[in-house]
C-alpha positions as CSV (number, residue, x, y, z in Angstrom):
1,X,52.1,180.2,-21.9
2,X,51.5,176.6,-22.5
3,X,52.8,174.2,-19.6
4,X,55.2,171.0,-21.0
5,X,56.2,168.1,-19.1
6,X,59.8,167.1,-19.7
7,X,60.7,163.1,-18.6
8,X,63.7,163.7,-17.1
9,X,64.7,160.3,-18.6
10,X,67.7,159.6,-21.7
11,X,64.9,157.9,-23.8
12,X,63.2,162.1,-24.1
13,X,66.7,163.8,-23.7
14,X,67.7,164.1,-27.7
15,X,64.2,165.8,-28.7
16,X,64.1,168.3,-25.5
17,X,67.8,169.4,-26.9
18,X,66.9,170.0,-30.1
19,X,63.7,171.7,-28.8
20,X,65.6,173.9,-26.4
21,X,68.0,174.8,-29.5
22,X,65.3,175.5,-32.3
23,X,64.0,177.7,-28.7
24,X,66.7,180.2,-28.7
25,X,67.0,180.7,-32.2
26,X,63.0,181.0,-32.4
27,X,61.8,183.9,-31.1
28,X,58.0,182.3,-31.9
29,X,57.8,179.3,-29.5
30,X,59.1,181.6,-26.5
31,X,56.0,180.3,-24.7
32,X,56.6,177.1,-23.3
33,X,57.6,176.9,-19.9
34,X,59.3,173.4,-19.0
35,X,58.3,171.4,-16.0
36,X,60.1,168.0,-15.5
37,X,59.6,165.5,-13.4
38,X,59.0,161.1,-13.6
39,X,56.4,159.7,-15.8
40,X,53.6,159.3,-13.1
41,X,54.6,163.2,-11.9
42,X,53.6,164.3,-15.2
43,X,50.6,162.1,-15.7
44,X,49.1,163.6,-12.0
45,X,50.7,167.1,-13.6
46,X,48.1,167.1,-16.8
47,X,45.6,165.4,-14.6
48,X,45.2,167.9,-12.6
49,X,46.0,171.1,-14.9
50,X,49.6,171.9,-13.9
51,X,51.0,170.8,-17.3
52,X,49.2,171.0,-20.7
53,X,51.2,168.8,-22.7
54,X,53.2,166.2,-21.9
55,X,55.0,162.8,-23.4
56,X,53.6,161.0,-20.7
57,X,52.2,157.0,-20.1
58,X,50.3,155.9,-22.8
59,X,48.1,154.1,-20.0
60,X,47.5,157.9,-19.4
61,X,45.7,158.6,-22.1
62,X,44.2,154.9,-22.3
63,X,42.6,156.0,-19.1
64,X,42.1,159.5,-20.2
65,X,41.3,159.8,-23.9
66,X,38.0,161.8,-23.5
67,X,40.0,164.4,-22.6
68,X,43.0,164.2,-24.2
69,X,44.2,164.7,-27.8
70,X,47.5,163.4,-29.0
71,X,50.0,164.7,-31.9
72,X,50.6,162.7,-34.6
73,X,53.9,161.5,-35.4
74,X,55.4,161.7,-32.3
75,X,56.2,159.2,-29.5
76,X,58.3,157.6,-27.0
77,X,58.5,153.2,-28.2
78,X,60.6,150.6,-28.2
79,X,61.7,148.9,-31.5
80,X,62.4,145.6,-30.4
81,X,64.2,145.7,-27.3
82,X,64.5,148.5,-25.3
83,X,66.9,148.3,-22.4
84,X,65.6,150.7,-19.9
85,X,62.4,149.1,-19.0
86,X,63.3,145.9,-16.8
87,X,61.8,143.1,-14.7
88,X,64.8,141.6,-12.4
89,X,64.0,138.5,-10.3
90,X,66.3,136.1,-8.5
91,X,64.1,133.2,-9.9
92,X,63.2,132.6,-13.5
93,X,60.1,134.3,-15.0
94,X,58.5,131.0,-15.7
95,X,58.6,129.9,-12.5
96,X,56.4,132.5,-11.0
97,X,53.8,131.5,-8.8
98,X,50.2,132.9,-8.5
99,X,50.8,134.4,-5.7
100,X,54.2,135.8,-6.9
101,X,55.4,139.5,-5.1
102,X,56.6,142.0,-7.9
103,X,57.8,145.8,-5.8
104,X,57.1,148.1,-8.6
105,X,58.8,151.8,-8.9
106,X,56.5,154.6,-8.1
107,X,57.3,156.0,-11.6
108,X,55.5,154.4,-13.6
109,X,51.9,153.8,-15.3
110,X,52.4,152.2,-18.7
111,X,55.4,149.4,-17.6
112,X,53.2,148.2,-14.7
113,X,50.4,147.4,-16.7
114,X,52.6,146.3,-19.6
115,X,54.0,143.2,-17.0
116,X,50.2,142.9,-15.9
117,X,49.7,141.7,-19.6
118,X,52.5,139.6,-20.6
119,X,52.4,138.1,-16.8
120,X,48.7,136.9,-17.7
121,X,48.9,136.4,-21.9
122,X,52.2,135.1,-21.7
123,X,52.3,133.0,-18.5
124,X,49.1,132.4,-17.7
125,X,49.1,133.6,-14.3
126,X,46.2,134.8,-12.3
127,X,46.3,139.0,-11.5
128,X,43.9,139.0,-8.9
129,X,46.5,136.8,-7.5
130,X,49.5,138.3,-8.1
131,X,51.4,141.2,-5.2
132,X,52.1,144.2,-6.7
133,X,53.5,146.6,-4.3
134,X,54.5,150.4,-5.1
135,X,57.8,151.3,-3.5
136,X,57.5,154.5,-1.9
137,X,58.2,157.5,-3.5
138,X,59.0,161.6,-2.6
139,X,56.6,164.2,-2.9
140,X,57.4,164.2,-6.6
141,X,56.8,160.5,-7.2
142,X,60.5,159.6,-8.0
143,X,62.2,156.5,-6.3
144,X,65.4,157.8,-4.4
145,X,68.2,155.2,-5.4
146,X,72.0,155.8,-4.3
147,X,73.0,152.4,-6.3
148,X,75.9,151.6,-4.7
149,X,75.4,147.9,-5.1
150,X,74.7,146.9,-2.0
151,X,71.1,148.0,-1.7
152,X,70.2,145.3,-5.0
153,X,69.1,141.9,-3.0
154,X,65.7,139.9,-2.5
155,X,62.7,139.8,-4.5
156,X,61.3,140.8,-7.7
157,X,60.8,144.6,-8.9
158,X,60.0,146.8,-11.8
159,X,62.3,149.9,-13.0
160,X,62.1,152.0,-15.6
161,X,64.0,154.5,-16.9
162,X,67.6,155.7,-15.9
163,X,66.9,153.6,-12.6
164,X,66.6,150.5,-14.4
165,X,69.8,151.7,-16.7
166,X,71.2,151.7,-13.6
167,X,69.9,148.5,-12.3
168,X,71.1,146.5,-15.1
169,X,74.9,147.8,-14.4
170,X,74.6,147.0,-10.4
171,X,72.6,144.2,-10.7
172,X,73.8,140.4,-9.2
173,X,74.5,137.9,-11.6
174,X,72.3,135.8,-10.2
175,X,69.1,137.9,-11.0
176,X,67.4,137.6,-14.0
177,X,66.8,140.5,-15.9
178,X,63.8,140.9,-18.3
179,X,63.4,143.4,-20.9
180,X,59.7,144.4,-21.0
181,X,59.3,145.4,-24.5
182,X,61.7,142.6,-25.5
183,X,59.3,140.0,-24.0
184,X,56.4,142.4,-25.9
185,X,57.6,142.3,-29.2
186,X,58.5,138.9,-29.4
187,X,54.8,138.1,-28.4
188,X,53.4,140.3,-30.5
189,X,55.5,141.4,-33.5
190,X,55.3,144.8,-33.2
191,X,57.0,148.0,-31.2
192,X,55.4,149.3,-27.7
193,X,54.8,152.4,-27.5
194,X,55.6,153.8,-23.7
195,X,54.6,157.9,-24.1
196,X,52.6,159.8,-26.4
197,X,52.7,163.5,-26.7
198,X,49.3,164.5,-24.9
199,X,47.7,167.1,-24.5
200,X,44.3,168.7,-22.3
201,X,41.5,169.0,-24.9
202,X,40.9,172.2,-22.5
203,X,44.6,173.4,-23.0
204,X,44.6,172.6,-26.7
205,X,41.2,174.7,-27.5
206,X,42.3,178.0,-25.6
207,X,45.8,178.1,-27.8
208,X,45.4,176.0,-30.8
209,X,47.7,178.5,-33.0
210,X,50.7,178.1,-30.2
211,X,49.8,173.7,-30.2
212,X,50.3,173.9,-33.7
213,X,53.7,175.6,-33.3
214,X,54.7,173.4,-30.8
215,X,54.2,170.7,-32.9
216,X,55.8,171.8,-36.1
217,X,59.0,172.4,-33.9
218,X,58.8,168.8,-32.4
219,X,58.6,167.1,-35.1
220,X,61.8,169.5,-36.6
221,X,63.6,168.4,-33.1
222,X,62.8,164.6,-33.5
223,X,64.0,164.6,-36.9
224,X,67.4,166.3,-36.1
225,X,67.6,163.9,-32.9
226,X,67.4,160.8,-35.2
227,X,70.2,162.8,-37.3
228,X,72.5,164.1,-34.3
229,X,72.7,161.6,-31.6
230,X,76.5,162.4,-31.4
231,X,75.7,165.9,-30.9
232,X,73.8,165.1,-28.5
233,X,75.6,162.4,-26.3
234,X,79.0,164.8,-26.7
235,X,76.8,167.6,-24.6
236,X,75.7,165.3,-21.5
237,X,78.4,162.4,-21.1
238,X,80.9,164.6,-19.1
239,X,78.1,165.2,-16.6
240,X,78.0,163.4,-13.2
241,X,74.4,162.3,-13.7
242,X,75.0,160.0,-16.7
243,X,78.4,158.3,-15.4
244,X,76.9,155.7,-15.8
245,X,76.3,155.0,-19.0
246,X,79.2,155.2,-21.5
247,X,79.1,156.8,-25.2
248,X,78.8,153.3,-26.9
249,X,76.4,152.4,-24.6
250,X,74.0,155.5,-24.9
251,X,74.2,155.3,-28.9
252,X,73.3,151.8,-29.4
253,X,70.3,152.9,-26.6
254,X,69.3,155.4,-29.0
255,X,70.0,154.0,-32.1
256,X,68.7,150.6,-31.8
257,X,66.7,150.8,-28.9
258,X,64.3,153.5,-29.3
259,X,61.7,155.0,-32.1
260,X,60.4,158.5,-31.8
261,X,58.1,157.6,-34.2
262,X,54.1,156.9,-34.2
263,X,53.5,155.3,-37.3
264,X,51.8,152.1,-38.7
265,X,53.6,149.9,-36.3
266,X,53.6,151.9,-33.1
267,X,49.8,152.2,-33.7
268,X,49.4,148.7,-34.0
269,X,51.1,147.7,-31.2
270,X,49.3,150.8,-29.0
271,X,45.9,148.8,-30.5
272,X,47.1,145.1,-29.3
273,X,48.2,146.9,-26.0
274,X,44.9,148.4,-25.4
275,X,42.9,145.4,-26.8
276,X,44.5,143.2,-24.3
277,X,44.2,145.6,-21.2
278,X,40.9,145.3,-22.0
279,X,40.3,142.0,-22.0
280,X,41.9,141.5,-19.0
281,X,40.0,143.9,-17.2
282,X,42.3,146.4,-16.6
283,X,40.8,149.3,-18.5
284,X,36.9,150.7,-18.7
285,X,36.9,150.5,-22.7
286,X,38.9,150.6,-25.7
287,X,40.5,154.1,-26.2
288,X,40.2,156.2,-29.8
289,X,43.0,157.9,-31.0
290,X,42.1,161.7,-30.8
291,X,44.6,163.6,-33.2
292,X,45.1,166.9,-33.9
């Protein structure tokens, strides 16, 4: 039985359908059992063993590539902008101080350290100095949000996500709202590439045949995703959970938002990202990419 993570997020939703689908009509990958949960759930998940694959932080693996292999082709980026990964502030980005106070959502890994980057490349301002302060999450690292609107006021703060989908739709007009990997790729040129598909070296070596299965049917399940979005937005939108997002919306999100992709591109950008966490001291050393 191999243990995989599911980001219980819109930006994972059209490959986990297909995957559940290409499930019941394969007989030979009935041994995956699901566990969702937030990004940083699943990154403490395949820390500690509980999950053996999982699309979770790149920062993850950054931190963790010893013991970690990756699958090719696969990944959770941006392609320019990506609307779900948001900095809102009721004063301008560029007039951040030093000593500026950012409240960041328990959920992530990769965004946090993401802002870190373009706060110090881009502005120029001094982390050491900065306040970055983790709201406080449940037991399963998610950030309970009822988001009726009136809870939105005072400060700066990080969300990710569905939250930060969410965010942008409450939000004041007053606040400014920064898309992370819009701010990225117009810095660097290239996509940002938020999850890869890990996997426990451990986990891997025990059931290489049934990796190697799972892999053949994800990359089947991206490429139907990038083929039957409308399938796919037709079987959630009536649900309570996504009212708030509307069929035009979630197409253009997937469409011209996101790239399930890990190619030339995405690897650059993963190799600037790491380059620059490194020289600003946020990383031990510069990861390799282990494929399988």
């Amino acid at each position: 039985m191999i243990h995989i993570g599911e980001i219980d997020y819109l930006n994972t939703y059209p490959i986990y359908y297909y995957l559940k689908k290409n499930i019941s009509d394969n007989p030979e990958i009935n041994f995956l059992e699901f566990v969702p949960g937030t990004p940083a759930f699943l990154n403490r998940e395949l820390q500690c063993g509980n999950v053996d694959i999982s699309p979770s932080s790149s920062f993850y693996y950054i931190l963790n590539y010893e013991s970690s292999y990756i699958f090719s082709d696969l990944s959770i980026s941006s392609k320019e902008r990506v609307k779900s990964i948001y900095l809102f502030s009721p004063i301008p980005i560029e007039d951040f101080k030093d000593d500026e106070t950012i409240y960041i959502t328990p959920e992530t890994l990769t965004s946090l350290n993401l802002l870190k980057v373009l706060l110090a490349e881009i502005y120029k301002l001094d982390l050491a100095k900065l306040n970055f302060i983790t709201l406080p999450p449940n037991d399963r690292l998610e950030l309970d949000l009822k988001f009726s609107g009136n809870e939105i006021h005072g400060g700066s703060f990080l969300h990710i996500g569905n939250n930060a989908l969410k965010f942008k739709r409450y939000i004041s007009e007053d606040y400014f709202a920064y898309d992370l990997a819009d701010l990225w790729y117009k810095f660097t040129g290239y996509p940002f590439a938020f999850a890869l598909f890990i996997m426990r070296k451990n986990s891997y070596n025990a059931d290489k045949g049934e990796f190697d299965i799972l892999h053949k049917y994800l990359i089947a399940s991206k490429e139907k995703a990038v083929s039957g979005f409308k399938e796919v937005a037709v079987s959630i939108l009536g649900r309570d959970k996504y009212k708030f997002i509307s069929y035009e919306e979630l197409m253009d999100y997937w469409t011209e938002c996101l790239s399930f992709d890990f190619g030339e591109k995405e690897i650059e950008g993963f190799n600037i990202y790491s380059d620059l966490l490194y020289k600003n001291k946020l990383i031990p050393s510069i990861p390799t990419l282990n494929f399988v």
